[in-house]
PDB file of the backbone (N, CA, C, O) and the ligand in Angstrom, with CONECT records:
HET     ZN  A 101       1
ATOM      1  N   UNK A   1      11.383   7.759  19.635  1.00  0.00           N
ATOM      2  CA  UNK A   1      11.365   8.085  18.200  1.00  0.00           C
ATOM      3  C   UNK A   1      10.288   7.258  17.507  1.00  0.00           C
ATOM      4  O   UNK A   1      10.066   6.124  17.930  1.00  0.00           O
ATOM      5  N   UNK A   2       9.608   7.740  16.480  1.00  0.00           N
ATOM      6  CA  UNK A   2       8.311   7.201  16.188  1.00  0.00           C
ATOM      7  C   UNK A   2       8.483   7.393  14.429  1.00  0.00           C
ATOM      8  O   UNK A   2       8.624   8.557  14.053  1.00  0.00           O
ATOM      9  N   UNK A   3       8.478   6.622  13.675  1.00  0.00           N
ATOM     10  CA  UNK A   3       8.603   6.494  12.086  1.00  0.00           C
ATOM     11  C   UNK A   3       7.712   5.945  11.844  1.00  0.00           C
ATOM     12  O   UNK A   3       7.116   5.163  12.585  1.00  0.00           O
ATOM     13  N   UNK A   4       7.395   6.302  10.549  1.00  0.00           N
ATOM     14  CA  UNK A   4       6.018   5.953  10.075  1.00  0.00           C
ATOM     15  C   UNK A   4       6.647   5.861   8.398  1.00  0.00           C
ATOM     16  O   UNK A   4       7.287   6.704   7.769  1.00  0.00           O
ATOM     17  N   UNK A   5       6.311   4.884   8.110  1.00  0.00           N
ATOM     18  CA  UNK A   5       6.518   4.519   6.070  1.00  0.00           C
ATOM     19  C   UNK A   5       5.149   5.205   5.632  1.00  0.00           C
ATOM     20  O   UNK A   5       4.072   4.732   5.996  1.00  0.00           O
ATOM     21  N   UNK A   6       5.235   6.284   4.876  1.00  0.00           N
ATOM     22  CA  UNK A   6       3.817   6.881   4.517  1.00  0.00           C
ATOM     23  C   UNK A   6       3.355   5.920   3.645  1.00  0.00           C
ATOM     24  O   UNK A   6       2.216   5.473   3.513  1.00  0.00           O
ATOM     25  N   UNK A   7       4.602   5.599   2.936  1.00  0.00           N
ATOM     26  CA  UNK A   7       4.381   4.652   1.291  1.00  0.00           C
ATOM     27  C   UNK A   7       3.479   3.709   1.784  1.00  0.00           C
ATOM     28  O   UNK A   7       2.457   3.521   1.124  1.00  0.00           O
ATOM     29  N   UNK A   8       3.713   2.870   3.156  1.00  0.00           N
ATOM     30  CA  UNK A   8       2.943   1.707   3.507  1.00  0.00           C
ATOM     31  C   UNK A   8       1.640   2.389   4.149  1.00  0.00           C
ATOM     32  O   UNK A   8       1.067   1.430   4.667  1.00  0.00           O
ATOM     33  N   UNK A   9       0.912   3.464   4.377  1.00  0.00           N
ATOM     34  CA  UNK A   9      -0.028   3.869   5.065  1.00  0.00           C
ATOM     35  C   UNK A   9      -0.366   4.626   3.666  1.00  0.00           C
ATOM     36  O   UNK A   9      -1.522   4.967   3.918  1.00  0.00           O
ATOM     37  N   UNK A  10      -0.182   4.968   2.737  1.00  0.00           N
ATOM     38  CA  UNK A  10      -1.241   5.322   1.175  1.00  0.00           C
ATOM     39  C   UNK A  10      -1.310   3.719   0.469  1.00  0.00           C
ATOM     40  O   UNK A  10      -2.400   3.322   0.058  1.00  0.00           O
ATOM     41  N   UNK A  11      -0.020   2.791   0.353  1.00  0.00           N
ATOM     42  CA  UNK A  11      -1.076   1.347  -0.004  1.00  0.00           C
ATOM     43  C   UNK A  11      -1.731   0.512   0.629  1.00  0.00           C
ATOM     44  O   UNK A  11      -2.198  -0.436  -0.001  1.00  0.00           O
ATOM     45  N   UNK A  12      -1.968   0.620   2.119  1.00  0.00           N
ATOM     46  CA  UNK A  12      -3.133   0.177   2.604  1.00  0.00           C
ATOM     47  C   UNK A  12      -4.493   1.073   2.487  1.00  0.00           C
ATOM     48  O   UNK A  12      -5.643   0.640   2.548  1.00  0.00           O
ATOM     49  N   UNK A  13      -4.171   2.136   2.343  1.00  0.00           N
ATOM     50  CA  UNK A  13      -5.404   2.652   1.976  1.00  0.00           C
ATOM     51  C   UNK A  13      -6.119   2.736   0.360  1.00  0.00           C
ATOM     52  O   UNK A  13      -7.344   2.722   0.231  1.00  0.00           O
ATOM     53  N   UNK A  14      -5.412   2.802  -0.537  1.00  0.00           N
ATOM     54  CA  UNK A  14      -5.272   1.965  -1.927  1.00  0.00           C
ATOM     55  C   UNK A  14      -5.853   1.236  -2.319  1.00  0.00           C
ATOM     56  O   UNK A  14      -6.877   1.197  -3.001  1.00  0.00           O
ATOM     57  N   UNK A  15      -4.784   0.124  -1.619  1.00  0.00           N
ATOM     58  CA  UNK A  15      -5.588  -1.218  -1.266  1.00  0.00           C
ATOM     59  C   UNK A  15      -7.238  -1.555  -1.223  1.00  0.00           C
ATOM     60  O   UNK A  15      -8.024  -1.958  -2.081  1.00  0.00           O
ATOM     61  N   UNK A  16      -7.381  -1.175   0.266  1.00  0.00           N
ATOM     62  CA  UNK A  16      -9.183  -1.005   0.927  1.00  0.00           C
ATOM     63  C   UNK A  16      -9.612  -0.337  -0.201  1.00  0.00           C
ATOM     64  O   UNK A  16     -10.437  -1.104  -0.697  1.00  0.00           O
ATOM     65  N   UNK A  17      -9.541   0.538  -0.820  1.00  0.00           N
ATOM     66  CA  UNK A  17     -10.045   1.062  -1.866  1.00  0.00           C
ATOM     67  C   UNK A  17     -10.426   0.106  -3.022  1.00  0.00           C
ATOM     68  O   UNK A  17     -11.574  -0.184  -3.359  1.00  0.00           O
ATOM     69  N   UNK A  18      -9.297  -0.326  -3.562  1.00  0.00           N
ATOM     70  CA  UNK A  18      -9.164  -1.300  -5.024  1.00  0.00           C
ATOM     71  C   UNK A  18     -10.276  -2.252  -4.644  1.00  0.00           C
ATOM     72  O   UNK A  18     -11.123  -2.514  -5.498  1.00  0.00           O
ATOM     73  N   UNK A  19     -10.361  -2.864  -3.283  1.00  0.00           N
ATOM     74  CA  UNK A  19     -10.488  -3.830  -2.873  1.00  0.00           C
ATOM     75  C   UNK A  19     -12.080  -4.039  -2.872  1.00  0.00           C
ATOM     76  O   UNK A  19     -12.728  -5.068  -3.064  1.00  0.00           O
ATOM     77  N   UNK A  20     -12.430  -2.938  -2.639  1.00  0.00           N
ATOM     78  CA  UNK A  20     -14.233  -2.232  -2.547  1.00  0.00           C
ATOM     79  C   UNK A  20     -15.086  -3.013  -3.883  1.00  0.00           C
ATOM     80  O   UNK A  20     -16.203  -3.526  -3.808  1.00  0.00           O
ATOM     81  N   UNK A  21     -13.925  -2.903  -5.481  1.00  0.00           N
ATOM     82  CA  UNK A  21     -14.909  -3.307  -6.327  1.00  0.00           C
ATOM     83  C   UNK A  21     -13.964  -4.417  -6.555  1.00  0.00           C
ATOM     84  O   UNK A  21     -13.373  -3.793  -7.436  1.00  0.00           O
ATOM     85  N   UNK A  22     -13.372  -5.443  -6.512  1.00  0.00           N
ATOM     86  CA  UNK A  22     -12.981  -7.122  -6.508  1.00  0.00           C
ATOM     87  C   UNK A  22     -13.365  -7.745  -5.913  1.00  0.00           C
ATOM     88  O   UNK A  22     -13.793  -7.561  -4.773  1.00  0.00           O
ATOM     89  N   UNK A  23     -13.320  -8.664  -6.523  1.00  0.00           N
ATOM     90  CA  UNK A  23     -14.150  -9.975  -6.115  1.00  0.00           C
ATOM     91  C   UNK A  23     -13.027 -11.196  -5.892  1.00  0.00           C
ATOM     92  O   UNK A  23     -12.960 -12.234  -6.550  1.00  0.00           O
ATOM     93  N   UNK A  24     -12.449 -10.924  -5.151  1.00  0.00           N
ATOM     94  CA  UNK A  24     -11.586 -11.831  -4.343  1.00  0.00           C
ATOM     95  C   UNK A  24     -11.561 -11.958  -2.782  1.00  0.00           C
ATOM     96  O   UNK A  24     -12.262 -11.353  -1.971  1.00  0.00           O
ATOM     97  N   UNK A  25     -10.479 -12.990  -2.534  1.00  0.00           N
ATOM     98  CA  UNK A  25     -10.037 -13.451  -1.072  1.00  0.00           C
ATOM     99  C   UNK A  25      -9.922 -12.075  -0.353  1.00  0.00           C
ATOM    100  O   UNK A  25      -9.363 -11.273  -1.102  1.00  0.00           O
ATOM    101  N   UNK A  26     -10.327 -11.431   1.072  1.00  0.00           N
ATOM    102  CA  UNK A  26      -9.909 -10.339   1.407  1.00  0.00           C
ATOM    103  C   UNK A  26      -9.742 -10.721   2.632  1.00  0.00           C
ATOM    104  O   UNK A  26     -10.003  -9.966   3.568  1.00  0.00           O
ATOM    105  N   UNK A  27      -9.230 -12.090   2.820  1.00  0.00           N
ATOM    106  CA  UNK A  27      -9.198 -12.211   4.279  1.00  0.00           C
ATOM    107  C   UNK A  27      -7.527 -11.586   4.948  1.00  0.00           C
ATOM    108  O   UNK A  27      -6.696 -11.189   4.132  1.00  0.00           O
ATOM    109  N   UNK A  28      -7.208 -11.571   6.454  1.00  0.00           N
ATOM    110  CA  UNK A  28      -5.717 -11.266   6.559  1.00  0.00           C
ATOM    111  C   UNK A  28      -4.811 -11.261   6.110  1.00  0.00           C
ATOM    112  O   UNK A  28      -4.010 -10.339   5.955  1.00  0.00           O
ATOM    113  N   UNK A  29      -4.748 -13.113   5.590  1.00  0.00           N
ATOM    114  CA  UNK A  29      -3.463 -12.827   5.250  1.00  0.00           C
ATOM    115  C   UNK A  29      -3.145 -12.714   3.980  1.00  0.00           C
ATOM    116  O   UNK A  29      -2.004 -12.556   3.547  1.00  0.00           O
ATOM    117  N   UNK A  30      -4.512 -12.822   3.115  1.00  0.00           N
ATOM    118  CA  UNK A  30      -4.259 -12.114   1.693  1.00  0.00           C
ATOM    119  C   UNK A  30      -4.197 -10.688   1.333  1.00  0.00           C
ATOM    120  O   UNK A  30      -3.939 -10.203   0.232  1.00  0.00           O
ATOM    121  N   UNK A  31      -4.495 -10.058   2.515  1.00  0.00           N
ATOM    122  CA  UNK A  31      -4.231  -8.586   2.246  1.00  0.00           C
ATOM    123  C   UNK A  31      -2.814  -7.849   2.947  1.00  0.00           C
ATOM    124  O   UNK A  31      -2.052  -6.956   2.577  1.00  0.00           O
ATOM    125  N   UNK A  32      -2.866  -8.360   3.647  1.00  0.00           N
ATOM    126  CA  UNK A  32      -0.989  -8.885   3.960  1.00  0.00           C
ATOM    127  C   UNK A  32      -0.244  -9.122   3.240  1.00  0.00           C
ATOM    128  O   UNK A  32       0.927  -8.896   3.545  1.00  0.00           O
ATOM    129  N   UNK A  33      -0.497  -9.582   2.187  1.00  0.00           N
ATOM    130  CA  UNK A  33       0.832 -10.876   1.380  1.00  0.00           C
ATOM    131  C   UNK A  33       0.159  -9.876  -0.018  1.00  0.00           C
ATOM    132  O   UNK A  33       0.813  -9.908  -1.060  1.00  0.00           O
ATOM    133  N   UNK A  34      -0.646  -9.343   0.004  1.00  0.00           N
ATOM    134  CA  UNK A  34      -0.934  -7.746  -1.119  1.00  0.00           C
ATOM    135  C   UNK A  34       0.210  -6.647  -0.806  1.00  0.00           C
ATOM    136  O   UNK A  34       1.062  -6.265  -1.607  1.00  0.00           O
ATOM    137  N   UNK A  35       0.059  -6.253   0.434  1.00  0.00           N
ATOM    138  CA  UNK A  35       0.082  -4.766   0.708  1.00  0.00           C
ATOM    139  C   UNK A  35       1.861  -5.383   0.949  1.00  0.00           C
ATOM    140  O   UNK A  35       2.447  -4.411   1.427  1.00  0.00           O
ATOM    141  N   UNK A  36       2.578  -6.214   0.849  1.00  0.00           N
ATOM    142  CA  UNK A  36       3.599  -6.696   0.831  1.00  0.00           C
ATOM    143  C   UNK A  36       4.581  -6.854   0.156  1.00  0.00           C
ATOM    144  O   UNK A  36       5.791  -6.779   0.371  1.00  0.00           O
ATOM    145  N   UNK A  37       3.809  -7.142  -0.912  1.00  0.00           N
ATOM    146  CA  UNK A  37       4.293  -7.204  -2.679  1.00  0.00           C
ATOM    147  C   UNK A  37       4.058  -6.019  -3.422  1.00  0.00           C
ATOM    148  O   UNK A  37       4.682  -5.768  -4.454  1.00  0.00           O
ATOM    149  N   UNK A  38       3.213  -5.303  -2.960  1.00  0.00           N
ATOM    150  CA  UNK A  38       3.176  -3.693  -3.699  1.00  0.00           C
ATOM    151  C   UNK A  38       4.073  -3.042  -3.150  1.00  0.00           C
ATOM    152  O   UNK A  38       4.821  -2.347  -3.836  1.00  0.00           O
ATOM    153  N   UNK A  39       4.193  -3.113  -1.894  1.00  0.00           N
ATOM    154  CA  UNK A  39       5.410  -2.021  -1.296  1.00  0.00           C
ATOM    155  C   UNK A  39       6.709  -2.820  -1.296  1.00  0.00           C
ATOM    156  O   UNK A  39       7.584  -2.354  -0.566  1.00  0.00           O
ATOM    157  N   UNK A  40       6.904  -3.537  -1.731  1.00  0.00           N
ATOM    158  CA  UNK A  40       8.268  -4.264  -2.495  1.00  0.00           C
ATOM    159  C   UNK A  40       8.501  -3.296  -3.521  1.00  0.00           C
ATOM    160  O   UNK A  40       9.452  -2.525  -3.390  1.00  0.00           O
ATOM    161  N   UNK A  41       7.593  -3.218  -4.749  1.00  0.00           N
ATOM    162  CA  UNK A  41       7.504  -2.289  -5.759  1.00  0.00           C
ATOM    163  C   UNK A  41       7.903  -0.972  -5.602  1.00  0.00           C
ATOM    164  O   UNK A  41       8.494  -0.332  -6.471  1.00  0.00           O
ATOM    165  N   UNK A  42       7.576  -0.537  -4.458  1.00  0.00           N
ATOM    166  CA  UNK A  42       7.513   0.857  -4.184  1.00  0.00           C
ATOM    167  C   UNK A  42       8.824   1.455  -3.203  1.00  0.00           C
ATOM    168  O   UNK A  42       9.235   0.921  -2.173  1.00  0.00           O
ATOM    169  N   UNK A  43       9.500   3.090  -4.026  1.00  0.00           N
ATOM    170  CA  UNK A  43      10.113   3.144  -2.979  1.00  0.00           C
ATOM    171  C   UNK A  43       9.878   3.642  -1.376  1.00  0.00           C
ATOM    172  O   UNK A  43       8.945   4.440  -1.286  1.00  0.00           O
ATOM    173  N   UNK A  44      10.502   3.342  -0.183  1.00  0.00           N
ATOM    174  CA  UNK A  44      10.049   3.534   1.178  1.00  0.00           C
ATOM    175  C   UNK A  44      10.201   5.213   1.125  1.00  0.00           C
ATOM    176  O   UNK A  44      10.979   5.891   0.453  1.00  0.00           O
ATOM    177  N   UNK A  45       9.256   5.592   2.002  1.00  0.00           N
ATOM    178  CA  UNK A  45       9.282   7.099   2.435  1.00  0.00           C
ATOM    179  C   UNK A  45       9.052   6.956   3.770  1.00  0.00           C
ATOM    180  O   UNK A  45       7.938   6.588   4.145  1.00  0.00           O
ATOM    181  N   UNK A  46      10.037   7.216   4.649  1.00  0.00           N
ATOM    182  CA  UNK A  46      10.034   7.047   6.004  1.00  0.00           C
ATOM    183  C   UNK A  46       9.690   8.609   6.587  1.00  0.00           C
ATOM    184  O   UNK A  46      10.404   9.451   6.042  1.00  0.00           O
ATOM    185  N   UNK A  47       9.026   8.996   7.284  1.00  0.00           N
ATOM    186  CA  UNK A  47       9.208  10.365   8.303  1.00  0.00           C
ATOM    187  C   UNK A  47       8.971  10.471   9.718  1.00  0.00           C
ATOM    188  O   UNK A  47       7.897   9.986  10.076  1.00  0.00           O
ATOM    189  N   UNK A  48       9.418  10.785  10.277  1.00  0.00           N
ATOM    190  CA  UNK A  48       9.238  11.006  11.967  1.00  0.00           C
ATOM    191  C   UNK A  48       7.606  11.834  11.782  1.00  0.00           C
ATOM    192  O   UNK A  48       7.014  12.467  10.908  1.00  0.00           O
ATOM    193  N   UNK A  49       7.377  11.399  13.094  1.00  0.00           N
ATOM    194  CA  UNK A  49       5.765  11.667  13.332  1.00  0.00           C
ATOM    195  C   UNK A  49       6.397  12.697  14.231  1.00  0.00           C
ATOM    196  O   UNK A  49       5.383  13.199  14.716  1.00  0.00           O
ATOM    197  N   UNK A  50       7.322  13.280  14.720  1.00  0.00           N
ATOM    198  CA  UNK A  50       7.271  14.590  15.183  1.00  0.00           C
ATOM    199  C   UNK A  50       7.281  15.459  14.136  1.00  0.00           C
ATOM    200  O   UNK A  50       6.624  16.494  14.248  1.00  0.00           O
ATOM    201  N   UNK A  51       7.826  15.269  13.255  1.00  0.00           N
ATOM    202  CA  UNK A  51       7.522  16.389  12.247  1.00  0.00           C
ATOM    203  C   UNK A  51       6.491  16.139  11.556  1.00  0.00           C
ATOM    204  O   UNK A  51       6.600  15.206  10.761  1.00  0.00           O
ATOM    205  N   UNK A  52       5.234  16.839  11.620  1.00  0.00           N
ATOM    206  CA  UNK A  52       3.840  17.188  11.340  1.00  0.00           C
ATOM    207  C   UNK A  52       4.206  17.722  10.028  1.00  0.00           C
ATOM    208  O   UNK A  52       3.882  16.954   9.123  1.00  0.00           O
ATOM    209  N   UNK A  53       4.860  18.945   9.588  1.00  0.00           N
ATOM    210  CA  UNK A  53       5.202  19.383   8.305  1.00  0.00           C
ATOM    211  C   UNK A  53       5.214  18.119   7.436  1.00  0.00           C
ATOM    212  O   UNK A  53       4.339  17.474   6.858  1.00  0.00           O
ATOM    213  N   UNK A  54       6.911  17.987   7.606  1.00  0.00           N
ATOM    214  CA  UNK A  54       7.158  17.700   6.701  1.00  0.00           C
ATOM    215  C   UNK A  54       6.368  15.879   6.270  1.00  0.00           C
ATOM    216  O   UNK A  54       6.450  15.258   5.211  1.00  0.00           O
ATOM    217  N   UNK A  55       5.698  15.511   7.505  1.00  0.00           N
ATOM    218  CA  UNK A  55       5.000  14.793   7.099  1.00  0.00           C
ATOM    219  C   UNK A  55       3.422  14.884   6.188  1.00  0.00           C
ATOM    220  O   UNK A  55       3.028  14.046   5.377  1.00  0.00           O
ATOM    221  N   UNK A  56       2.944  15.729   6.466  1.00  0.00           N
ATOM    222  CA  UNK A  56       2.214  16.108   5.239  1.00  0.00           C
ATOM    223  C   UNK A  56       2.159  16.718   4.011  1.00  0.00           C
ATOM    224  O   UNK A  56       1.230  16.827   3.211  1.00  0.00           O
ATOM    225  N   UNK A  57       3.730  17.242   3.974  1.00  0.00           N
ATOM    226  CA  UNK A  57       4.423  17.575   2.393  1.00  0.00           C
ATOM    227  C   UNK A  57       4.415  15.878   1.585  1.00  0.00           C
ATOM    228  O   UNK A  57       3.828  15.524   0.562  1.00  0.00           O
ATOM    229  N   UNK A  58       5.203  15.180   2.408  1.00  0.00           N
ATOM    230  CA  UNK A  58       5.519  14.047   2.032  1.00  0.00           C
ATOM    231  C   UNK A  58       4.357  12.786   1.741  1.00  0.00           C
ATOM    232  O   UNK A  58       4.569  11.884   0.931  1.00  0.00           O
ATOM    233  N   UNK A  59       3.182  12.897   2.504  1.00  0.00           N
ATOM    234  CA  UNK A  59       2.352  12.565   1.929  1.00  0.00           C
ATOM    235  C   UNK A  59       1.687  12.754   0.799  1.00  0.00           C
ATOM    236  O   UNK A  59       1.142  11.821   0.209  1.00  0.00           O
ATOM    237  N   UNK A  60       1.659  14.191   0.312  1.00  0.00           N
ATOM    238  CA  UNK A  60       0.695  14.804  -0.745  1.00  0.00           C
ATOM    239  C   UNK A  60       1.760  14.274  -1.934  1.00  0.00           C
ATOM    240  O   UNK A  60       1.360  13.809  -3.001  1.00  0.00           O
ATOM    241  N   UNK A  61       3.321  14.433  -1.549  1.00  0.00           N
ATOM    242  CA  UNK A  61       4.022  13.923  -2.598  1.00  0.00           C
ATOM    243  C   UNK A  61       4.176  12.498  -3.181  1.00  0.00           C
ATOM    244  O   UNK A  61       4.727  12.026  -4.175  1.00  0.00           O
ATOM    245  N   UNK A  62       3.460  12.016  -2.151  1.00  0.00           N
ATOM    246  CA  UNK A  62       3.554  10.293  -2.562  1.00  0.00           C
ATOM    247  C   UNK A  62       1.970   9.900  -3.467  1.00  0.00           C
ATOM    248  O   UNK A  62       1.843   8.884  -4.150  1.00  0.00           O
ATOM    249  N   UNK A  63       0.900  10.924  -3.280  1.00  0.00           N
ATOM    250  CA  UNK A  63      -0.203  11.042  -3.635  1.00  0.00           C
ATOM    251  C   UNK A  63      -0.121  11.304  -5.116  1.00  0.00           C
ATOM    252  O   UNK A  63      -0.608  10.795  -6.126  1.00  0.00           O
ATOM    253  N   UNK A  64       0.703  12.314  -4.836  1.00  0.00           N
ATOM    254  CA  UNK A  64       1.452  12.643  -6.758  1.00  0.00           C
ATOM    255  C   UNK A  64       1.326  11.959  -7.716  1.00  0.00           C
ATOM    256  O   UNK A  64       0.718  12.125  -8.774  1.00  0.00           O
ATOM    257  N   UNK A  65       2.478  10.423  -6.962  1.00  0.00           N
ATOM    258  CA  UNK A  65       2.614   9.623  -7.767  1.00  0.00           C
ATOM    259  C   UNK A  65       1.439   8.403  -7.499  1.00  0.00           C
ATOM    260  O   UNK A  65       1.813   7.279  -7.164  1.00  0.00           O
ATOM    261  N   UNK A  66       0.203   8.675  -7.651  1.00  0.00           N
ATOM    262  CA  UNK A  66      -0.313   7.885  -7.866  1.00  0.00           C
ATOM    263  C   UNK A  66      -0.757   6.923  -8.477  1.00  0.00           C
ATOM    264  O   UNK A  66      -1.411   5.984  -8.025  1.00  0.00           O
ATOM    265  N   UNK A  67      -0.333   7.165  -9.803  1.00  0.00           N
ATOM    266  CA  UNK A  67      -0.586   6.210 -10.730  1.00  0.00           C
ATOM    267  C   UNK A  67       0.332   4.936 -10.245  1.00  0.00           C
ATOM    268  O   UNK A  67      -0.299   3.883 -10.342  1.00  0.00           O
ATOM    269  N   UNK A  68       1.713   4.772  -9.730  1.00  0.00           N
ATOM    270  CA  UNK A  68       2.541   3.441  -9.757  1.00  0.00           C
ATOM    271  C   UNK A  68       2.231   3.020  -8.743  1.00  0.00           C
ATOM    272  O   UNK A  68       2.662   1.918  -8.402  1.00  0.00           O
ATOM    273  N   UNK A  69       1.282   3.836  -7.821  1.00  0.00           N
ATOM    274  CA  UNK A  69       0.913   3.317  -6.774  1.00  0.00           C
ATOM    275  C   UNK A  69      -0.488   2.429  -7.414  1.00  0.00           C
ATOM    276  O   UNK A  69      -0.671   1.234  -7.181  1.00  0.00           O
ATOM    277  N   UNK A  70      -0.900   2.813  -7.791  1.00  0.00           N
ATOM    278  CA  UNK A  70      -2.114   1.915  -8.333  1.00  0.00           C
ATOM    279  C   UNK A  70      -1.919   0.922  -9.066  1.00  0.00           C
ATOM    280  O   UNK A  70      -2.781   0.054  -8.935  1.00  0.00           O
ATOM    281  N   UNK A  71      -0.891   0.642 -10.000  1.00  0.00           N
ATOM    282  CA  UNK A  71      -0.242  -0.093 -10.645  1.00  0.00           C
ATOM    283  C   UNK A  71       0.309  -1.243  -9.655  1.00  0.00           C
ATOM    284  O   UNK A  71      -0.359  -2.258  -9.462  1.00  0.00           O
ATOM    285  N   UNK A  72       0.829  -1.156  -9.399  1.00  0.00           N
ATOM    286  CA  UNK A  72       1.805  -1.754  -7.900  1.00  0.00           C
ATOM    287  C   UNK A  72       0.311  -2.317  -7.497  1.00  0.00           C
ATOM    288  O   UNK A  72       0.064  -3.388  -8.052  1.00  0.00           O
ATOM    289  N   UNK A  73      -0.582  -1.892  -6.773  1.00  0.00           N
ATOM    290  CA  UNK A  73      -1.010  -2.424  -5.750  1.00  0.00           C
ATOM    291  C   UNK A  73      -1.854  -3.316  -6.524  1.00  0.00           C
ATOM    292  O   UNK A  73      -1.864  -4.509  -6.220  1.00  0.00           O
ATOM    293  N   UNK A  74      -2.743  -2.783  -7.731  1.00  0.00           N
ATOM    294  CA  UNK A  74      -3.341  -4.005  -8.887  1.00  0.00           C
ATOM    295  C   UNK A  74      -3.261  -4.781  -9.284  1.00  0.00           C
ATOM    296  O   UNK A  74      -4.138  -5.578  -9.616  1.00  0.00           O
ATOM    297  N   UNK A  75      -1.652  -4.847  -9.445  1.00  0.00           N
ATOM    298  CA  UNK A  75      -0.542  -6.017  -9.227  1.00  0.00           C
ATOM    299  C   UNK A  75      -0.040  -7.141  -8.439  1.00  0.00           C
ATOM    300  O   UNK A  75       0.593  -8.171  -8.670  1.00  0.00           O
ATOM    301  N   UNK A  76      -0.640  -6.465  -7.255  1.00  0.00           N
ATOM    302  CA  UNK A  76      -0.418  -7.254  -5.987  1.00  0.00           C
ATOM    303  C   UNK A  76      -1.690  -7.721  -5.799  1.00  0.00           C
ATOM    304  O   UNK A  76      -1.794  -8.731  -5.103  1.00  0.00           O
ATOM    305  N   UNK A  77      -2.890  -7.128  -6.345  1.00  0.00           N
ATOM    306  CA  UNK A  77      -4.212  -7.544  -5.846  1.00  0.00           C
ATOM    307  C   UNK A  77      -3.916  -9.123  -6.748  1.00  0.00           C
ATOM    308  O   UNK A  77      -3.701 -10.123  -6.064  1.00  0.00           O
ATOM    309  N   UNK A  78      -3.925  -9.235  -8.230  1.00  0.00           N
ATOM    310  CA  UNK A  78      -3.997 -10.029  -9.019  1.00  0.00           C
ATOM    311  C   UNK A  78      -3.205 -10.875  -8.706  1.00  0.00           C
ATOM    312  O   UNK A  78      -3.616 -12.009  -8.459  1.00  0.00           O
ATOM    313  N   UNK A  79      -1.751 -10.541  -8.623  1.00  0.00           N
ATOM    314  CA  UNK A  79      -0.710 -11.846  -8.366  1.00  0.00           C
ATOM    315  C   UNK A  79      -1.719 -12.705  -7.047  1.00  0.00           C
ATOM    316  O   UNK A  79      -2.337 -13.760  -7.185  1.00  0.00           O
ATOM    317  N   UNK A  80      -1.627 -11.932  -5.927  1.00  0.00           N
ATOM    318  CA  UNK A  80      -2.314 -12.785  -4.517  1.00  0.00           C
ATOM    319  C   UNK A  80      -3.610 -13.786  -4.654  1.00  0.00           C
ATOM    320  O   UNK A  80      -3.799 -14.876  -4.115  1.00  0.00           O
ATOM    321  N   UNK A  81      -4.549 -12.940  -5.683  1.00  0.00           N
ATOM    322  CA  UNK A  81      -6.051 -13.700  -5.710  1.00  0.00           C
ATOM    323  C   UNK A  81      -5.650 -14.811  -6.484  1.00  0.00           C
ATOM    324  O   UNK A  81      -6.156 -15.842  -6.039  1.00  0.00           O
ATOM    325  N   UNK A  82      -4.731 -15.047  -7.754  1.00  0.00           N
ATOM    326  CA  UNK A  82      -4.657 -16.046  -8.620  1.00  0.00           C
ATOM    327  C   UNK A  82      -3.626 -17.191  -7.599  1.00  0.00           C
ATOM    328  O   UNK A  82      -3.789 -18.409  -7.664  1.00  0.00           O
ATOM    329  N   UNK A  83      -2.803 -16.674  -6.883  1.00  0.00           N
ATOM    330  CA  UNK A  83      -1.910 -17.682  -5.718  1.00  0.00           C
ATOM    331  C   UNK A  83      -1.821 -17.543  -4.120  1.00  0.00           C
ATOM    332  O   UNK A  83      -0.733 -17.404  -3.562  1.00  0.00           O
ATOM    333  N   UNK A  84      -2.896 -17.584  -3.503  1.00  0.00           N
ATOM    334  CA  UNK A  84      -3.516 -17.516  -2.143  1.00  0.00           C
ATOM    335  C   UNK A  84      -2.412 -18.243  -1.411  1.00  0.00           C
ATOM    336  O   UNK A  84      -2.201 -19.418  -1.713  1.00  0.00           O
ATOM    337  N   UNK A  85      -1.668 -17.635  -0.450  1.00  0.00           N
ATOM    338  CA  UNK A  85      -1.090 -18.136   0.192  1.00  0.00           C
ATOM    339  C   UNK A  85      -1.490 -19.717   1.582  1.00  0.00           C
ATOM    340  O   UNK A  85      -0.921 -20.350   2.471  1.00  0.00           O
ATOM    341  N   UNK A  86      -3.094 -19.606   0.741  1.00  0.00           N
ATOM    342  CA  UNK A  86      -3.569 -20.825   1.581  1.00  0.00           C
ATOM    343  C   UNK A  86      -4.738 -21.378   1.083  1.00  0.00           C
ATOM    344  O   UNK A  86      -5.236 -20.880   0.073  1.00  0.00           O
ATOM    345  N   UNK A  87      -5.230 -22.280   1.601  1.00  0.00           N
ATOM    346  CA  UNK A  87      -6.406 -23.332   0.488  1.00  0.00           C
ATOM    347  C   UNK A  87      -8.032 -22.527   0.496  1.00  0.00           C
ATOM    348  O   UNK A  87      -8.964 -23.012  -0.146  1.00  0.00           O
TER     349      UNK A  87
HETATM  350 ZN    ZN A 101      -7.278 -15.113   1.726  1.00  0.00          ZN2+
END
């Protein structure tokens, strides 16, 4: 059996996105301790990778809501860069 959190595979891609025009830390484990705290925010959307359908219904629907996804993850960009989990 094979599950996949879409929610966590659209804010890493988000993420890399947001991330393109900031000017912060982008090393591991600050994008870790990002993509961590946004999907805290966010609710989980789990789907089996055998179902091809309904996994790409469920993607386009999480795409929807893009705006709290952007919110969320902007959120997480800022909280992380201002408190780096390391020196
Ligand atoms: Zn860092």
């Amino acid at each position: 059996m094979a599950l996949v959190n879409v929610m966590e595979m659209t804010v890493k891609e988000k993420l890399e996105e947001i991330l393109k025009n900031e000017n912060c830390c982008k090393c591991e484990r600050c994008i870790e301790d990002m993509t961590a705290l946004a999907l805290n925010k966010l609710p989980t959307k789990y789907v089996s990778t055998h179902n091809g359908k309904l996994f790409s219904k469920l993607n386009s629907l999480v795409r929807q809501n893009g705006v709290d996804i952007n919110i969320a993850v902007a959120e997480a960009i800022s909280c992380v860069s201002k408190h780096p989990s390391h020196d």
